[in-house]
C-alpha positions in Angstrom: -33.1 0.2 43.1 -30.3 -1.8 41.7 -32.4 -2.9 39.1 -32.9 0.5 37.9 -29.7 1.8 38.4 -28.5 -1.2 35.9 -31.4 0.0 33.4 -30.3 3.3 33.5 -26.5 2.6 32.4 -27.8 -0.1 30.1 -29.2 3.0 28.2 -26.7 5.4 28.5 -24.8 2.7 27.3 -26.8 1.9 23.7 -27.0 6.4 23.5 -23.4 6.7 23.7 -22.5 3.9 20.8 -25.4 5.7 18.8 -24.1 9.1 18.6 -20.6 7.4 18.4 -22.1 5.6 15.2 -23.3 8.5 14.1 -20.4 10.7 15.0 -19.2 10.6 11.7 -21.8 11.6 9.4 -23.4 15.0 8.3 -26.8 16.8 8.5 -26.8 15.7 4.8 -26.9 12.0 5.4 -30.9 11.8 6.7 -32.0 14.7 5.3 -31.5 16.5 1.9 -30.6 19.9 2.1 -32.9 22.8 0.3 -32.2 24.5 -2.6 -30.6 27.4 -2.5 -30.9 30.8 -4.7 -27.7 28.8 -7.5 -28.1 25.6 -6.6 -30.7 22.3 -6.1 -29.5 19.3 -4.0 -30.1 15.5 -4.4 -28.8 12.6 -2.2 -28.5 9.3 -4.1 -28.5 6.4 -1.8 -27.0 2.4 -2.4 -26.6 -0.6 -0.3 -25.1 -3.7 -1.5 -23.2 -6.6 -0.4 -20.0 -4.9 -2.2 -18.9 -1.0 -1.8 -18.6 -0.5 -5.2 -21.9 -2.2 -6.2 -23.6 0.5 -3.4 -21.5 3.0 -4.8 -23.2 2.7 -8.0 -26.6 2.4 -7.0 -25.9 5.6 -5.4 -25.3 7.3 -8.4 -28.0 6.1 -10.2 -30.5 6.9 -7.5 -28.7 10.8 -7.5 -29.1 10.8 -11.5 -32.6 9.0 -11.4 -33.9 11.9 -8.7 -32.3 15.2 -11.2 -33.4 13.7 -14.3 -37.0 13.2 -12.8 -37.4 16.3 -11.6 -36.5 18.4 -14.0 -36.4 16.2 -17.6 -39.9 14.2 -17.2 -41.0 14.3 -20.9 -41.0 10.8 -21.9 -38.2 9.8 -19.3 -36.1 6.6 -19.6 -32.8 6.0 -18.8 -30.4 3.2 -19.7 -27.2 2.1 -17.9 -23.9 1.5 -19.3 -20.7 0.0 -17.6 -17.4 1.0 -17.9 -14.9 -1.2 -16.6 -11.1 -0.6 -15.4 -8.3 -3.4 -13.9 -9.0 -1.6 -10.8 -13.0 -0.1 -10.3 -15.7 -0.3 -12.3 -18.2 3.0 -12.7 -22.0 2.9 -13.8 -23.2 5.7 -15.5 -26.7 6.7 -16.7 -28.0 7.8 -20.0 -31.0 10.0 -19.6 -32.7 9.9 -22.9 -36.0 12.7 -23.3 -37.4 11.9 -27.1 -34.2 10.1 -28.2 -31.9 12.9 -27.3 -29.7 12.7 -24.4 -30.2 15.3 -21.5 -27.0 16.7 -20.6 -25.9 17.0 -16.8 -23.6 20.0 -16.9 -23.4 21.1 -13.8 -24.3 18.2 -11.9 -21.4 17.8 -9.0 -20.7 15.6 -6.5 -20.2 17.8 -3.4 -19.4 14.7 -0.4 -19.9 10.9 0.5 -20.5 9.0 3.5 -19.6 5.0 3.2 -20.3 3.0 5.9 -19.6 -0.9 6.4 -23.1 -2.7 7.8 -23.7 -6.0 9.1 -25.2 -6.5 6.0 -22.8 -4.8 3.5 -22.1 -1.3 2.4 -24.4 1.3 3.0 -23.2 4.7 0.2 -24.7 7.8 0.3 -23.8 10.7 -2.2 -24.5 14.6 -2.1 -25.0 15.8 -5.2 -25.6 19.8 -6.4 -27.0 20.9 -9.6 -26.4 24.2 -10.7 -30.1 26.1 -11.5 -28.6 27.8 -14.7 -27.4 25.1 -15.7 -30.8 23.2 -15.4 -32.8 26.5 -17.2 -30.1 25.9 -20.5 -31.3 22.5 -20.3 -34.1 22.8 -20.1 -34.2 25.5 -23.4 -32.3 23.5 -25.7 -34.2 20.2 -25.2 -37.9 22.3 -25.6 -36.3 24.3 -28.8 -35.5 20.5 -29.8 -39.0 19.2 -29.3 -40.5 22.6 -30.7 -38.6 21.9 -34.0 -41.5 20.6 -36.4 -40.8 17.7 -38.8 -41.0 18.3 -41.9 -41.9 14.8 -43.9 -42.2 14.6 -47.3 -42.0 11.9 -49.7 -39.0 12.1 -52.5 -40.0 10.6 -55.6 -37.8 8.7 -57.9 -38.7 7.7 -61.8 -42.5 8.1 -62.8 -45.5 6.7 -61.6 -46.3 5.7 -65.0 -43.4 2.9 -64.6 -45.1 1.3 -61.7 -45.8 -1.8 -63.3 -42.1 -2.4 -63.3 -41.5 -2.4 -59.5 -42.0 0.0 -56.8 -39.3 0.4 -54.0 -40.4 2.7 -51.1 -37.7 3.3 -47.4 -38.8 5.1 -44.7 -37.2 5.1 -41.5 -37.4 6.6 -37.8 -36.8 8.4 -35.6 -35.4 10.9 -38.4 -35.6 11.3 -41.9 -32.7 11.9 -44.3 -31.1 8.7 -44.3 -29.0 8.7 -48.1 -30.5 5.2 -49.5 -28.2 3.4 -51.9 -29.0 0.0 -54.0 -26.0 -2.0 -55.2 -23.9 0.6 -54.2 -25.6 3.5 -56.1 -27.1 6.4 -54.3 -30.9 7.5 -55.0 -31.7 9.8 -52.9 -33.1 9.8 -49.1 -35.6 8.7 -46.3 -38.5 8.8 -47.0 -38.7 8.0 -50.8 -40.4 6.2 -53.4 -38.4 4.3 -56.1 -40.4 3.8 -59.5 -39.2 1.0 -62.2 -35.6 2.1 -61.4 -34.4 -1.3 -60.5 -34.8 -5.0 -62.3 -36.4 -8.2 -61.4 -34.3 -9.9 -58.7 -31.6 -9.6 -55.6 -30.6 -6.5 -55.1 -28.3 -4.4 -52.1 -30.1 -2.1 -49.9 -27.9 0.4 -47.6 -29.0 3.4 -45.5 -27.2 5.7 -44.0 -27.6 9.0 -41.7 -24.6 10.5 -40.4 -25.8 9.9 -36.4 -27.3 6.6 -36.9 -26.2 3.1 -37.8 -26.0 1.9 -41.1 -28.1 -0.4 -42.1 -27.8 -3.0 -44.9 -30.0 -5.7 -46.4 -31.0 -8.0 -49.3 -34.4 -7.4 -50.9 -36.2 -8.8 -54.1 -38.1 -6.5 -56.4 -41.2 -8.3 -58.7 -42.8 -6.1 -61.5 -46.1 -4.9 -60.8 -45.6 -5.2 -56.4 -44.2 -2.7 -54.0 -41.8 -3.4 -51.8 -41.4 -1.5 -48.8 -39.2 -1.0 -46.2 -39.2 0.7 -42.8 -36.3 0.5 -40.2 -35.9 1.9 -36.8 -32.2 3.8 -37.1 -30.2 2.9 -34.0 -28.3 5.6 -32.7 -24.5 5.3 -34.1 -21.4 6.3 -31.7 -17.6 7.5 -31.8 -14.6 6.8 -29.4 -12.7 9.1 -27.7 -8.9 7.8 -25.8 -8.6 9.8 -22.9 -5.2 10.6 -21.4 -4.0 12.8 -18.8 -1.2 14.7 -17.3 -0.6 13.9 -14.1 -2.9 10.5 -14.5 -5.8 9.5 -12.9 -7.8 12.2 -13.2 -11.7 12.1 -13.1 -13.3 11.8 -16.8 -17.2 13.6 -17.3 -19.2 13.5 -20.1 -21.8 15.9 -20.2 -22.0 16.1 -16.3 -21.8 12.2 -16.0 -18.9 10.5 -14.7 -17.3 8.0 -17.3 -14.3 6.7 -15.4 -10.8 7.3 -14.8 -7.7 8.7 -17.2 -6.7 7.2 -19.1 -10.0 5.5 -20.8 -11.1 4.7 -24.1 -15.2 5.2 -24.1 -17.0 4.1 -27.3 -20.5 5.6 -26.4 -19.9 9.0 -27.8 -23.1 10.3 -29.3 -22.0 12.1 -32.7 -22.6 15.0 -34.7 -23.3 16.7 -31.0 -21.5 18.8 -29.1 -20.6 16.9 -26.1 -18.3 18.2 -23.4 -15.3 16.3 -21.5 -14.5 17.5 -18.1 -12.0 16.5 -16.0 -11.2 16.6 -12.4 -8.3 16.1 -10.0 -8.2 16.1 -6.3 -4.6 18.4 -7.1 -5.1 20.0 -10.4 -7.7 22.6 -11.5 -10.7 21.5 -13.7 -10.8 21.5 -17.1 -13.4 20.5 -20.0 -12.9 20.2 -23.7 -15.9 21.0 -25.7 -16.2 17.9 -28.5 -18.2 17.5 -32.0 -17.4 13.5 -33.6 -18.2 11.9 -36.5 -19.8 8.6 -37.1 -17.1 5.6 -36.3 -14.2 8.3 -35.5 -11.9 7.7 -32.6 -10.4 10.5 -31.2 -7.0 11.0 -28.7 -7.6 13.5 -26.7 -4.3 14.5 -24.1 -4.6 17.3 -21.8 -2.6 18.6 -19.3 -4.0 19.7 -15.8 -3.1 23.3 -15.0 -1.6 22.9 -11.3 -3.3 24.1 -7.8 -0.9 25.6 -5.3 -0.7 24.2 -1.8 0.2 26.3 0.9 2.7 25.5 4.1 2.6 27.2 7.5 5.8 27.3 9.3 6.5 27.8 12.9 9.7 27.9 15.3 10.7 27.1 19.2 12.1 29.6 19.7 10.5 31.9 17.3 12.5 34.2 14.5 14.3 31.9 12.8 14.9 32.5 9.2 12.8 30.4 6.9 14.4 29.1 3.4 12.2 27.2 1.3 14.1 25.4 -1.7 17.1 28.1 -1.0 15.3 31.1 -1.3 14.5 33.0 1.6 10.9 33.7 2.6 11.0 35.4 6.1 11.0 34.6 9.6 9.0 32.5 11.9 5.9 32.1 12.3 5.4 32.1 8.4 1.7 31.4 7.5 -0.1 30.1 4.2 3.0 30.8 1.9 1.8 29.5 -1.7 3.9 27.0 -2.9 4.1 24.0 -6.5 2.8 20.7 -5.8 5.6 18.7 -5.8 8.9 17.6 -3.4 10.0 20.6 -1.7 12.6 21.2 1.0 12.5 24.0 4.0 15.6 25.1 6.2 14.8 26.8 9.5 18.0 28.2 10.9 18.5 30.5 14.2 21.9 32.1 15.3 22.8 30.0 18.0 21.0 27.1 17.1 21.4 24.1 15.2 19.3 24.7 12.0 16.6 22.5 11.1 16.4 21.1 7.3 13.1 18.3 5.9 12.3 17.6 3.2 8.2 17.6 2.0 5.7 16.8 -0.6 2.8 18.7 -1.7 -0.2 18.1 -3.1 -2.0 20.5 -5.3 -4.7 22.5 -3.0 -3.1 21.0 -0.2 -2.4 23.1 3.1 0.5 21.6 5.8 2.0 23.0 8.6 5.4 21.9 10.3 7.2 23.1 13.2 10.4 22.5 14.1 12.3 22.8 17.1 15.3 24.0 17.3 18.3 22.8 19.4 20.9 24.9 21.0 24.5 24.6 19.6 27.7 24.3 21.7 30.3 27.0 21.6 33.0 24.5 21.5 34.5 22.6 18.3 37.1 19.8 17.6 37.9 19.3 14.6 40.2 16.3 13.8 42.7 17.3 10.6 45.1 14.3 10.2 46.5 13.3 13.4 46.4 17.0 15.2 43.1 17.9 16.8 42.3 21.8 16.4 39.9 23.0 18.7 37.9 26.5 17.3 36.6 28.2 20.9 34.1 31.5 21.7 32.3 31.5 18.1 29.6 30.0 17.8 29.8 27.7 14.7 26.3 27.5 13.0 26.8 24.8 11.3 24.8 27.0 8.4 22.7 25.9 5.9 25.0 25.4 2.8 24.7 24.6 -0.7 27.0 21.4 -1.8 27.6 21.5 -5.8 28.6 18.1 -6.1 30.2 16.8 -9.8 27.9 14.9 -12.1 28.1 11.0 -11.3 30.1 8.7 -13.8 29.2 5.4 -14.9 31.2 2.4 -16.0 31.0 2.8 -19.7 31.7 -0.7 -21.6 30.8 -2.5 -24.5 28.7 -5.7 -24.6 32.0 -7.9 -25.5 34.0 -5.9 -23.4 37.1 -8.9 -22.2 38.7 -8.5 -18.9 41.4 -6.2 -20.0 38.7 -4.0 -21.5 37.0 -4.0 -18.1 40.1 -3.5 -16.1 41.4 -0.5 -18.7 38.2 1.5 -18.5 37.8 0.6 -14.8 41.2 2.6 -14.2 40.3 5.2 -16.9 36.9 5.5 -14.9 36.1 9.2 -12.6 34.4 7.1 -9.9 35.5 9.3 -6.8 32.5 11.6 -8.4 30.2 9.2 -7.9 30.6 9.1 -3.7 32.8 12.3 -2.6 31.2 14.7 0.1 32.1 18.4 1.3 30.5 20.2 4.2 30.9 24.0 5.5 30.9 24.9 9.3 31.8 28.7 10.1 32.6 30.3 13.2 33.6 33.7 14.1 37.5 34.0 14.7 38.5 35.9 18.4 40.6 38.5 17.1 37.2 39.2 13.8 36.0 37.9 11.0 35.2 34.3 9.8 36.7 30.9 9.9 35.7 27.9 7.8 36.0 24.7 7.7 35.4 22.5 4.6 35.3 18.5 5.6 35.7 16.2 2.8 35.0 12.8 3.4 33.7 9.4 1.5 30.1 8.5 1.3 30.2 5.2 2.5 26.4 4.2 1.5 27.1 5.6 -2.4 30.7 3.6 -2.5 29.4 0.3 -2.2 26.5 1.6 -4.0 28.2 3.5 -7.1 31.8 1.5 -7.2 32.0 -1.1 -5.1 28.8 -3.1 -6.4 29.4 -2.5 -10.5 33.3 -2.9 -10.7 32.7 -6.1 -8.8 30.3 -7.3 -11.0 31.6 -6.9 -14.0 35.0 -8.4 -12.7 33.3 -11.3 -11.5 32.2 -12.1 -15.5 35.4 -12.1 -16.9 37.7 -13.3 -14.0 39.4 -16.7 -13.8 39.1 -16.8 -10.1 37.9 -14.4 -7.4 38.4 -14.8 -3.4 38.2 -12.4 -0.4 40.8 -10.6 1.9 42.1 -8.9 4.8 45.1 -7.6 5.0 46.8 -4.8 7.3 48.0 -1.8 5.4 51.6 -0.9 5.5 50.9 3.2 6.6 53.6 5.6 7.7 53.9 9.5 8.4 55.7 11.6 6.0 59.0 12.5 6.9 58.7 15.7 5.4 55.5 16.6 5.3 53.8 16.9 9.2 50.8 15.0 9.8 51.1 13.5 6.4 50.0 9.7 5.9 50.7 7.6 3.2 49.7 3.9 3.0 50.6 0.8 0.6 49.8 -2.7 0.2 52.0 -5.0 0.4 52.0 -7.6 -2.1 53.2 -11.7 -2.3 56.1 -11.6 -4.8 54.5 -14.5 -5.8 51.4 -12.9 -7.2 50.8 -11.4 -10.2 48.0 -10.4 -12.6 45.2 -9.6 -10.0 43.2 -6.9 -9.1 41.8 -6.0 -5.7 39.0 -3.7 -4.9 38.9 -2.5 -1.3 35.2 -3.2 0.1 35.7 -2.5 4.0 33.3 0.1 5.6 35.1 3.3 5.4 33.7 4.6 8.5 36.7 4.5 10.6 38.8 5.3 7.5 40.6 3.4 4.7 43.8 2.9 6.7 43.6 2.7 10.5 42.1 -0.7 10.5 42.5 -3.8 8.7 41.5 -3.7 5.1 39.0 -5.9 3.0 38.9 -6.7 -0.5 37.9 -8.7 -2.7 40.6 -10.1 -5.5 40.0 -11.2 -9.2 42.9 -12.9 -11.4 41.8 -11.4 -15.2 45.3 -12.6 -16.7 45.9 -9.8 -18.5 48.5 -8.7 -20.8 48.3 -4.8 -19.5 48.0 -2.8 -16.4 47.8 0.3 -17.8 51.1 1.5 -18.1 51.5 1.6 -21.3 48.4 3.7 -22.5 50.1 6.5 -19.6 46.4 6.1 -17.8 47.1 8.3 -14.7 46.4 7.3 -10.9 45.6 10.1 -10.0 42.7 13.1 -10.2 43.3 16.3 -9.6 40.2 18.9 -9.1 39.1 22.0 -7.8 37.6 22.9 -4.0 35.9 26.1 -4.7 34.3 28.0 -1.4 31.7 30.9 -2.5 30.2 33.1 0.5 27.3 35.6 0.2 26.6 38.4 2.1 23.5 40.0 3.2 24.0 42.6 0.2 23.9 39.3 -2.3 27.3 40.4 -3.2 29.6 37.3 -3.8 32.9 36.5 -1.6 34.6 33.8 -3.6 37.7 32.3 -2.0 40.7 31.5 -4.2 40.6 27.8 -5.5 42.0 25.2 -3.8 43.5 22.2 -5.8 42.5 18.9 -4.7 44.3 15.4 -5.4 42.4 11.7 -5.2 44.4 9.0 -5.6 42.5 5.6 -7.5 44.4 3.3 -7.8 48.4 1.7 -7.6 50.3 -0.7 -10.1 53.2 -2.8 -9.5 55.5 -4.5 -11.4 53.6 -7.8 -11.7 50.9 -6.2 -13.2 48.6 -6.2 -10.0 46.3 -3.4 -9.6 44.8 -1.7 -6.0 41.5 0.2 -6.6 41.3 1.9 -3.0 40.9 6.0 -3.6 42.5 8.4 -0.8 42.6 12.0 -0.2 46.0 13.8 -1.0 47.9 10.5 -0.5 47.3 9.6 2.5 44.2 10.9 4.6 41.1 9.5 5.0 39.1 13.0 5.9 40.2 16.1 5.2 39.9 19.3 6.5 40.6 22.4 4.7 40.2 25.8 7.2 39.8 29.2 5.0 40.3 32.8 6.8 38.1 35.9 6.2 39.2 38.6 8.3 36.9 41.5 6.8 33.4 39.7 7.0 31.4 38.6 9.9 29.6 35.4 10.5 26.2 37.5 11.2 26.5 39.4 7.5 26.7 36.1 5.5 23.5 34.9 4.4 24.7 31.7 2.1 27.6 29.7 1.5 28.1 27.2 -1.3 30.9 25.0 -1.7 32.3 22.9 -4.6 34.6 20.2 -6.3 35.0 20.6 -9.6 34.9 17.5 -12.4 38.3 15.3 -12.1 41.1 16.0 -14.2 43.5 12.7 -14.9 47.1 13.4 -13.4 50.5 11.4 -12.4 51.3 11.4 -9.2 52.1 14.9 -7.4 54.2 14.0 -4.6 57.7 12.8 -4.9 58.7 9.4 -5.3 61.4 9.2 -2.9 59.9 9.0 0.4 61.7 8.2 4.0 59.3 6.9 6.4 59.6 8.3 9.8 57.1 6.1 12.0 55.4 3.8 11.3 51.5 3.3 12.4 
């Protein structure tokens, strides 16, 4: 009984890796589906040591089945290889009385590719469209039904014979133009009498879809010579290039390789057809007639697909924005969107909203969900040295559009010196280049709407955008260059609450240098100890005498919009940056600050009349820096000192 029982699993065993082997094919894989009332179906099959090598021999077999079936007359077939950096393709040439079938029509529906012990094992479904097969079919029989009509032209008289006879004839077509030592006499087939003398003479023939062929021959009075040649067929190029790339290239039905591609086995004087596919774009073809040796661009842009995204909530009704633009409310289902990056806020009263960003592919359906967090109804919010706390609204932290000025760039010549570098580097906007703003909004106890507008410093885009060029390029010209930390001598404002202003302290001993601050801003520029990095240019100017101004002074402009669309824009608030400080030994500080003196800032706008729940979008913005002196007084008392 134990025997048996061991048996029995051993075969349960080998059943359940079967069907798990097989788990992943389809009914199409071991037996070809029937034809249905539009289409017939073929499976070409390939095994090789390689996947691509099977992958060919699958296509072949899926070509060699169709063109069987339905082009017998007189079938052969020939293969041709087109080769990339990256994949090679084989495609077949189905030839029925020296004219090529065409495959219109003929489309790979699926594949199955499985590794083996021994290889790859490919197998391809392939559909061929019955009306497609029926034109076929017509055009090559009108082709065949044509009758040839061969009849000798006759050059000279017959009664000059004795001084030569020259006769051409050639196959598979007549019509060939015949020319001797460059002359033209007429064409295939054709009879030459006592035209040409004794000797060496230049034989060319030429048909507008064949080859041309050349070659010496002697003519001797009173002998004929002739001549019969088998006409090759002749080609034409075409240079292939898409838009987006990669994009599937057919020929007549038959695939030819990937955009871009040059082929050079065009048949000419025929109307051929170029299709293209793309697993994101629709298809296209591009009906084609070439001449003899002509190689022809061909460029084409792929009309898109949409995708589609699904979008779902917990809870559910939360507002949906896709790119900005509203679209409803959750659960949002199979909303058509561009191929392309794309990014979707999902935002709840009460909640904190939800923003990703996507990519979609042409014809491509996603869904996401997100899950939405509950927010507190509690808010501190640091403003210089005073904590404000905002209580009872809840603050949505809503989704809000940040119009950020355009980045600047160094801008220097290739034989810039170091006071060139050091001039435009003081002359340079680069608080654009890392400068943030973000909205929260609450609703105020006694009505209406609070905001709150945080500027700060992008740390990441600092060392990026400033820190990283400025010290390269000072590091080219310098004399000397060294690192470091030093405490900054900070104070509150006398005058001004809350205000802090900072300075650093320089050796009375040092002159012509220029720091650049490089310590993680994090924690701000001037509660800890400072880092920079210091480069002695030597120059002859700091700036002072061009007038180039420390300071920039720009806009902060708040813009709300209400459920009507109308627009709420708050007046504009001016904004100063510091970028720099001088001294009198012509040392220079790069180390920007808000209003002289704070790290963060926090600017709090009132709207009595409008109510967090009627606002449907907020944008804030700082506008482009204008250069300015300084805007606070000179004459400062400190009152305590940090």
């Amino acid at each position: 009984m134990i025997c048996l029982n061991k048996l029995w699993a051993a075969a349960l065993i080998v059943v359940f890796f079967t069907v798990q082997a097989a788990g992943g094919a389809q009914p199409w894989t071991t037996s070809t589906p029937k034809a249905d009332s539009n289409y017939k179906y073929y499976v070409g099959r390939g095994e090789a040591d390689s996947e691509k090598a099977a992958f060919d021999q699958a296509v072949k077999d899926a070509y060699d089945q169709a063109a069987r079936e339905n082009f017998p007359a007189e079938y052969s077939y020939q293969a041709d290889i087109y080769q990339t950096e990256s994949s090679s393709y084989l495609t077949e040439r189905t030839i029925v009385s020296g004219i090529s079938a065409r495959f219109d029509g003929f489309e790979k529906e699926d594949e199955f590719i499985q590794k083996t012990d021994d290889g790859y094992s490919v197998k391809l479904l392939y559909r061929f469209s019955k009306k497609a097969i029926a034109q076929e079919k017509a055009r090559l029989k009108k082709i065949a039904d044509t009758p040839k009509k061969r009849q000798m032209s006759v050059v000279g008289s017959k009664s000059d014979a004795a001084k030569g006879v020259l006769i051409v004839e050639t196959d598979p077509v007549d019509g060939a133009a015949v020319y001797v030592d460059g002359d033209r006499y007429g064409q295939t087939p054709m009879t030459l009498y006592g035209s040409l003398s004794a000797g060496r003479h230049t034989l060319r023939i030429d048909h507008p879809r064949y080859q041309t062929v050349s070659e010496d021959i002697i003519t001797v009075p009173g002998k004929t010579v002739s001549v019969k040649k088998t006409l090759l067929p002749a080609f034409a190029s075409v240079s292939v290039t898409t838009e987006p790339v990669n994009a599937d290239v057919y020929l007549n039905g038959r695939p030819v390789g990937t955009a871009p591609l040059t082929y050079d086995r065009i048949p000419v004087e025929e109307e051929i057809t170029i299709s293209l596919h793309h697993a994101e774009m629709e298809k296209m073809s591009v009906p084609v007639t070439l001449k003899k040796g002509e190689v022809r661009p061909i460029n084409i842009v792929l009309p898109e697909k949409s995708a589609k995204i699904s979008l779902f909530s917990f809870p559910q009704g939360a507002e949906v924005y896709i790119d900005k633009r509203r679209i409803g409310v959750t659960p949002v289902r199979n909303y058509t969107i561009a191929r392309g990056s794309h990014t979707f806020t999902v935002e709840k009263a009460g909640y904190e909203p939800v923003t990703r960003s996507f990519a979609a592919k042409g014809g491509e359906t996603i869904s996401q969900t997100a899950e939405l967090k509950p927010l507190n109804r509690t808010q501190t919010i640091v403003s210089g040295n005073r904590p404000v706390v905002a209580v009872g609204g809840v603050d949505k932290f809503h989704r809000y559009e940040e119009i950020r000025p355009a980045k600047k760039h160094l801008s220097l010549s290739s034989a810039a010196t170091g006071e060139d570098i050091l001039l435009a580097a003081m002359q340079w906007s680069y608080p654009s280049n890392f400068i943030r703003a973000r909205v929260s909004y609450g609703q105020r106890r006694s009505g209406g709407t609070t905001f709150f507008v945080f500027l700060s410093f992008d740390e990441k885009s600092y060392q990026d955008l400033f820190v990283r060029p400025l010290r390269r390029v000072l590091k080219n010209v310098s004399d000397s260059a060294y690192s470091r930390k030093k405490n900054l001598d900070c104070f509150y404002e006398a005058e001004k609450e809350g205000q802090v202003s900072c300075a650093f302290v320089f050796n009375r001993n040092l002159s012509d240098t220029v720091f650049v601050k490089t310590a993680p801003i994090e924690h701000g520029f001037f509660r800890d100890k400072a880092d920079f990095d210091a480069f002695v240019l030597m120059t002859q100017d700091d700036g002072r005498r061009q007038n180039i101004k420390p300071y920039e002074r720009r806009k902060l402009i708040l813009s709300i919009y209400d459920r009507s669309g109308q627009k709420h824009q708050i007046k504009n608030v001016p904004l100063h940056i510091g970028k720099f400080t001088t001294d009198k030994n012509r040392n220079v500080v790069f180390m920007p600050w808000f209003e002289d003196g704070y790290e963060s800032l926090v600017r709090v706008f009132q709207m009595p009349n409008l109510d967090p729940s009627n606002i449907s979008r907020v944008e804030v913005q700082l506008t482009q820096g204008v250069p300015v002196n300084n805007p606070y007084p000179p004459n400062r008392r400190r009152k305590k000192k940090l």
